[in-house]
N, C-alpha and C positions, 0 to 999 in steps of 0.2 A: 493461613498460607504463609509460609514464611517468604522472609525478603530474598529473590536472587538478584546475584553477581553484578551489578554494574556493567561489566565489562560481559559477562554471559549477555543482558541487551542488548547492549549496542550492538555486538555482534549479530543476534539477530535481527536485528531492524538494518542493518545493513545487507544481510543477506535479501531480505524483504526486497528492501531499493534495489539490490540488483539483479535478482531474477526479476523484476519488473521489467527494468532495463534491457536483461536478454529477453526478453515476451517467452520466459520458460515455465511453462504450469506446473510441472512433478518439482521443481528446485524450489519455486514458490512458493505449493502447497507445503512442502515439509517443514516449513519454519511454524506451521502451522500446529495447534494440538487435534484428534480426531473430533472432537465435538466444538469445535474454534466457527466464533460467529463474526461475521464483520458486516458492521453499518457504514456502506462507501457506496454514497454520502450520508453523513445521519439524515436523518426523514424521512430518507427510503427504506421501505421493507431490510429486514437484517436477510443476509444470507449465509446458510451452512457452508462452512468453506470447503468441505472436500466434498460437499454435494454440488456446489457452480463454481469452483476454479476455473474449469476450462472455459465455462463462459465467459467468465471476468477476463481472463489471458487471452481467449478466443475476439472480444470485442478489440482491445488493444491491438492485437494484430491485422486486422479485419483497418481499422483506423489509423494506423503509423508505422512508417518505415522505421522510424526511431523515435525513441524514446531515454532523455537523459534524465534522471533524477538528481535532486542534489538536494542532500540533508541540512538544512542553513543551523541549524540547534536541535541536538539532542538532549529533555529533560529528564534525568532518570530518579525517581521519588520511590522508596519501595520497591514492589514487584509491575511498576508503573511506567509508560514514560511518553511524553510530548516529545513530539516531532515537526518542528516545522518545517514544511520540506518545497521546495520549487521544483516545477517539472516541465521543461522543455521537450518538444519534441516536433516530428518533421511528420506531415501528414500523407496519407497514399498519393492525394494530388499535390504534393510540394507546399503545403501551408505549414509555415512556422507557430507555434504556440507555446504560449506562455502560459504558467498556471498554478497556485499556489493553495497550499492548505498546511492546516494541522492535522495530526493523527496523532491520536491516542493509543496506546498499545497497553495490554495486560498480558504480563507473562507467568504462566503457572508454576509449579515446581520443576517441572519436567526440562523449563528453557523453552518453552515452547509458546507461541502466542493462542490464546485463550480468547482474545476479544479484541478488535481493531472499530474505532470509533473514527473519521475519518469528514471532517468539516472544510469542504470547498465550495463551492457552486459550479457544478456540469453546465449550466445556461454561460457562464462566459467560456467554458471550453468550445462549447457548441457554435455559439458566437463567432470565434474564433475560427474554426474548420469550415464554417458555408459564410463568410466575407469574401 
């Protein structure tokens, strides 16, 4: 696999966080590659991403009025890159949260993400939304 761009990443790991942010599944999935698998969170079962997008976006929205992402570091290594990322956001019933991980990202030739590795704990978000 050859090395892309630097700046080809970031770009899309930004695009990532922000269709996140808009709760947009088609903006979302395209940063996507057709056969792109994401463990979010690792441990849990990997999921084909253009087979449960809308579930993944579907839950999010189902759960927050908003949602702000913020990239705190971008590691870009390779066709690689660590993200550590904070992610605020406002719940259906007016609960603020707080919530922090790393994500790993593989991006293929194409600029496309290939594989999303994504290490937080759901038990303190959950926490968070039924306090």
């Amino acid at each position: 696999m050859s090395e892309t761009n630097s700046k080809t990443i970031e770009a899309i790991i930004t695009s990532y966080f922000a269709n996140i942010a808009m709760m947009n599944p088609e903006g979302w999935v395209e940063n996507f590659a057709e056969d792109a698998v994401s463990y979010d969170p690792v441990g849990h079962p990997p999921t084909k991403v253009h087979e449960g997008f809308r579930d993944f976006i579907g839950q999010l929205q189902a759960a927050f009025e908003k949602l702000e992402p913020h990239t705190d570091h971008i590691f870009v290594a390779s066709n690689e890159a660590a993200v550590k990322w904070t992610m605020r956001g406002i719940s259906k019933n007016s609960k603020s949260v707080t919530f922090e991980g790393i994500t790993i990202f593989e991006i293929n030739d194409s600029g496309k993400i290939q594989t999303t590795r994504a290490y937080w704990n759901p038990v303190l978000l959950l926490t968070q939304l039924r306090s």
